[in-house]
Residue, then its C-alpha position, 0 to 999 in steps of 0.5 A: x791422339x798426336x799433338x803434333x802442334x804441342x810437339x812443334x812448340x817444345x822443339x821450337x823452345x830447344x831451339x829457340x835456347x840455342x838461338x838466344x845463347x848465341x853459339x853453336x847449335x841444333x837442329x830438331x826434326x819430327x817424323x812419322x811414316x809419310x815423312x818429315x812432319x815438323x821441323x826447328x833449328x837454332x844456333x850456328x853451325x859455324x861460330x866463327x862464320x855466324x852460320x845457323x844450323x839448319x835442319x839440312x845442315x850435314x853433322x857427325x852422326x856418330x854412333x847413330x852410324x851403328x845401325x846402318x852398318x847392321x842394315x847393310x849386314x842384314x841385307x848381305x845376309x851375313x850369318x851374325x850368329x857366326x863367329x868372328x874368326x869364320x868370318x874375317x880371315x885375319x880376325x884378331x886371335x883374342x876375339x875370333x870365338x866371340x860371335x858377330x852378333x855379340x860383337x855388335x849387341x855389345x855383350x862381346x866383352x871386345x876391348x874398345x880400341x879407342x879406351x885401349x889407346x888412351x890407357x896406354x898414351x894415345x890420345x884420341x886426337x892423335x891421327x889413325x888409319x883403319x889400318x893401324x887401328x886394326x894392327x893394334x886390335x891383332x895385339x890384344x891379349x884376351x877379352x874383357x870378360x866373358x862373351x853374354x856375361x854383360x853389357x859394356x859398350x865397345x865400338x870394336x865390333x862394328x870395326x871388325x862387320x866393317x871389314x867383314x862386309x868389305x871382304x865379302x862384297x869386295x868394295x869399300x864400306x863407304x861405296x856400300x853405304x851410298x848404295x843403300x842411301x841412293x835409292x832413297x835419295x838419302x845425303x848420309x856418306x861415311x867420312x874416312x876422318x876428321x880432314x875429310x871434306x864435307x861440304x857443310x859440315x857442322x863444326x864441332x863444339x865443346x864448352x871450357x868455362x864460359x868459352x867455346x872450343x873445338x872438338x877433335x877427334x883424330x882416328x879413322x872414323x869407321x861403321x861405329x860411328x862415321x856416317x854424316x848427314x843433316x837431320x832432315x836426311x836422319x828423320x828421311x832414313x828413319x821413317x823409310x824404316x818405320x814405314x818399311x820402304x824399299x830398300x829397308x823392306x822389314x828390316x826394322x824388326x830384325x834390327x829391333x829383335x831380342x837379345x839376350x845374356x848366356x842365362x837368358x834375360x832380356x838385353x835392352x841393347x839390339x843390333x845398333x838400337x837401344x830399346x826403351x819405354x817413354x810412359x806406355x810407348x815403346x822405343x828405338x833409337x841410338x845416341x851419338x857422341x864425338x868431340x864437340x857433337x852430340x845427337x839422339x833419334x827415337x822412333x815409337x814403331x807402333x803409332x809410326x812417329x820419331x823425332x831427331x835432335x842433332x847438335x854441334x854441341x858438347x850436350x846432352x841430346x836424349x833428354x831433348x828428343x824424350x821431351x819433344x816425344x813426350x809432347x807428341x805423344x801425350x805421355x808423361x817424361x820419367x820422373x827424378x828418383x826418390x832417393x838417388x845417392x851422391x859421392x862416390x861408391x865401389x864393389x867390394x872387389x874388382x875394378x867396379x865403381x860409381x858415382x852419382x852426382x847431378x842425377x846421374x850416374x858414371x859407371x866405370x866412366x858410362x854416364x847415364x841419366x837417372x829417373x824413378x822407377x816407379x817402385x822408389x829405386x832408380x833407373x838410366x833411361x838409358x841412351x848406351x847402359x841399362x840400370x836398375x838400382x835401389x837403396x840398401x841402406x844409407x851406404x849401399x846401392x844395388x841392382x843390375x848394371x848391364x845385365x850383371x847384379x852390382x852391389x856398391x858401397x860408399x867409398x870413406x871419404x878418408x880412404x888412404x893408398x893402399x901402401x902397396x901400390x908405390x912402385x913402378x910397374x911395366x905392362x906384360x904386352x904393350x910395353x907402357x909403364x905407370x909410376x905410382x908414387x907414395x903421395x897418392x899420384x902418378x905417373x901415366x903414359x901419355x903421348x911419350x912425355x908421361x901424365x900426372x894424376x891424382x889417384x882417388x884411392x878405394x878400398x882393398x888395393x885400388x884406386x882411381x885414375x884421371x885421364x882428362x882429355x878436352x871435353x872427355x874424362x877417362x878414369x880408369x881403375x887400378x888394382x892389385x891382383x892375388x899374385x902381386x900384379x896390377x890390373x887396368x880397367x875402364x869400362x869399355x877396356x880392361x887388357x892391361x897387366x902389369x907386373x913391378x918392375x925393380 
């Protein structure tokens, strides 16, 4: 049986946390199939103007966005198993084998445009247009790997089914997703960018010490992550989907539909929804991150129910909406693991690297939460990357991250630079140059005046980088290839090759 006044009293306490801390808040929103059922705010959607969010108040819904797009190409009957050359006439050459659905289930192996920028110096505040995002991605010189090999998220993709529904409708993608909210009645619109005016719009929030900041976020927004709207219009959205109502006939199970690697195992990753458990329940949903937002919705298709948690604020949001779930639904939330390890671990070779801390895991720069298995390993729950590790050892971990067999061990705390490394080194298709120094640090490109960074050397000629931007943090891997040359690889973009220069 739903508890649906348990349910009430867990968001009315999330919230209630936001009102009390006095700064930016949060609105949480419960749902089944006839609509909104229960509902809790708290905080202020506007610090400076003392404004409470609302559950009406609109908000950066990020790369909740995603599977919007993915209704609209269903509808369109786009054939996503096409690839993305047949598709889009100036398809960037690099990707154009890779198929749509790859593309868009996040096996594509696609450069993230965004990490490709920040690698090279461009910061993710800096002003972009659709236009020279895409000018950008014409440039990239190869895949990150091979397409169904693994999960690693890139919001590249959906760009790319952006501009695909575009030239095959003829009108502009913001125009596509009125039409499709207008029959439900629905305030979500694409914003181009951060100038564009909506009208109530949560401002954004990130914490730096005891103060509050804004956050920003200058490229062109896109079918990625550029819907807005408030969480009471989310939670509408998503009970339309799970009640099946017009315009959204069916379309739920053809989002949630299997994917699958090239050897054929389960993804947990579907066209723009993210499949999970909670106890016996089983679960969609998606998160959503900007500078200075964070929001997660889920939905439990069997018993007909969801919640949505949106923030203006630089926080988790998963957790949140699991714990108000779990209380509907009378399931226990997951439990912390037996034997989680802490510090720093690598491969044995190549740019793979973790680090645990804090219950959690950052893999390649992926964060995810980590919970027990149930078997005494560790798993994410997970909100973008799927994980499944156990302990081998006092110094090793194993298991699948994004669907590929990882074996990781503990990083020597002593580890020197490998003396190789020093020099100075130009990228063979961009043109930007790192200078590594033998003091262990470097210079980066940024913004045309260079960056400094402490390097955190691994074994085997490599070594980590820092590129810490606002609340964001980038740590890209350096290291040195068979033929002398350097590779740079995040988790979302790994296209830069670099040779020594004199």
């Amino acid at each position: 049986m739903l508890d649906w006044s348990g349910a009430r009293t867990e968001a009315a306490a999330i919230a209630g946390a936001w009102t009390r801390e006095g700064g930016p808040g949060g609105a949480v929103v419960l749902f089944d199939r006839e609509g909104i059922r229960e509902v809790a705010s708290g905080g202020f959607a506007a610090i400076e103007h003392r404004l409470p969010f609302t559950p009406d108040t609109p908000n950066r819904l990020a790369s909740i966005s995603k599977h919007i797009c993915a209704a609209l190409l269903l509808r369109a009957g786009i054939p996503l198993e096409d690839s993305l050359g047949s598709l889009l006439a100036d398809a960037p050459p690099a990707l154009a084998e890779v198929p749509l659905a790859r593309a868009l289930d996040m096996t594509g192996a696609l450069p993230d445009t965004m990490e490709a920028f920040w690698q090279q110096g461009v910061p993710f505040t800096a002003s972009l247009a659709a236009a020279e995002i895409l000018a950008f991605a014409q440039r990239f010189p190869a895949l990150n790997g091979r397409p169904g090999e693994e999960m690693a998220y890139s919001n590249t993709g959906w760009r790319l089914a952006q501009k695909v529904l575009e030239q095959r409708s003829g009108a502009g993608y913001a125009q596509l997703v009125a039409g499709l909210m207008a029959p439900l009645g629905l305030p979500i619109r694409l914003a181009r960018d951060e100038s564009e005016v909506i009208d109530g719009l949560a401002t954004g929030y990130w914490r730096d010490g005891d103060a509050w900041r804004r956050g920003r976020y200058g490229f062109n927004f896109s079918a990625s992550g550029g819907m807005a709207g408030s969480a009471a219009a989310l939670a509408r959205w998503a009970s339309a989907l799970l009640a099946g109502r017009e315009p959204l006939a069916g379309l739920l199970g053809q989002l949630a539909a299997p994917r699958a690697f090239a050897d054929g195992s389960a993804s947990v990753y579907r066209l723009g929804l993210v499949a999970s458990t909670l106890g016996e329940t089983a679960l969609l949903g998606h998160g959503g991150s900007l500078p200075g937002y964070r929001n997660h919705f889920l939905m439990a298709p069997e018993p007909g129910v969801g919640v949505v948690v949106l923030g203006n604020r630089e926080e988790d949001a998963l957790w949140p909406a699991l714990r108000v779930l779990a209380a509907l639904l009378g399931e226990p939330l997951p439990s912390e693991p037996d034997n989680i390890p802490a510090g720093l671990y690598a491969a044995e070779e190549g740019p793979f690297w973790a680090e645990f801390g804090g219950g959690a895991i950052s893999f390649m720069g992926g964060y995810e939460k980590l919970v027990g298995d149930g078997a005494g390993g560790m798993r994410s729950l997970p909100a973008y990357l799927d994980v499944r590790l156990t302990r081998s050892g006092e110094d090793a971990v194993e298991g699948l991250i994004g669907g590929v067999r990882r074996r990781l061990l503990r990083v020597p705390g002593a580890t020197p630079l490998d003396p190789r490394l020093p020099g100075r080194w130009r990228d063979r298709h961009f043109d930007v140059e790192i200078l590594i120094r033998g003091d262990g640090s470097a210079r980066l490109p940024w913004a045309a005046t260079g960056l400094d960074s402490s390097l955190t050397p691994l074994p085997g000629g490599r070594a980590l980088a820092d590129l810490p931007h606002g609340p964001w943090r980038h740590r890209p891997c350096l290291w040195l290839q068979p033929d002398g040359s350097l590779r740079l690889a995040g988790h979302r973009s790994r296209i830069l090759h670099f040779d020594r220069t004199a």
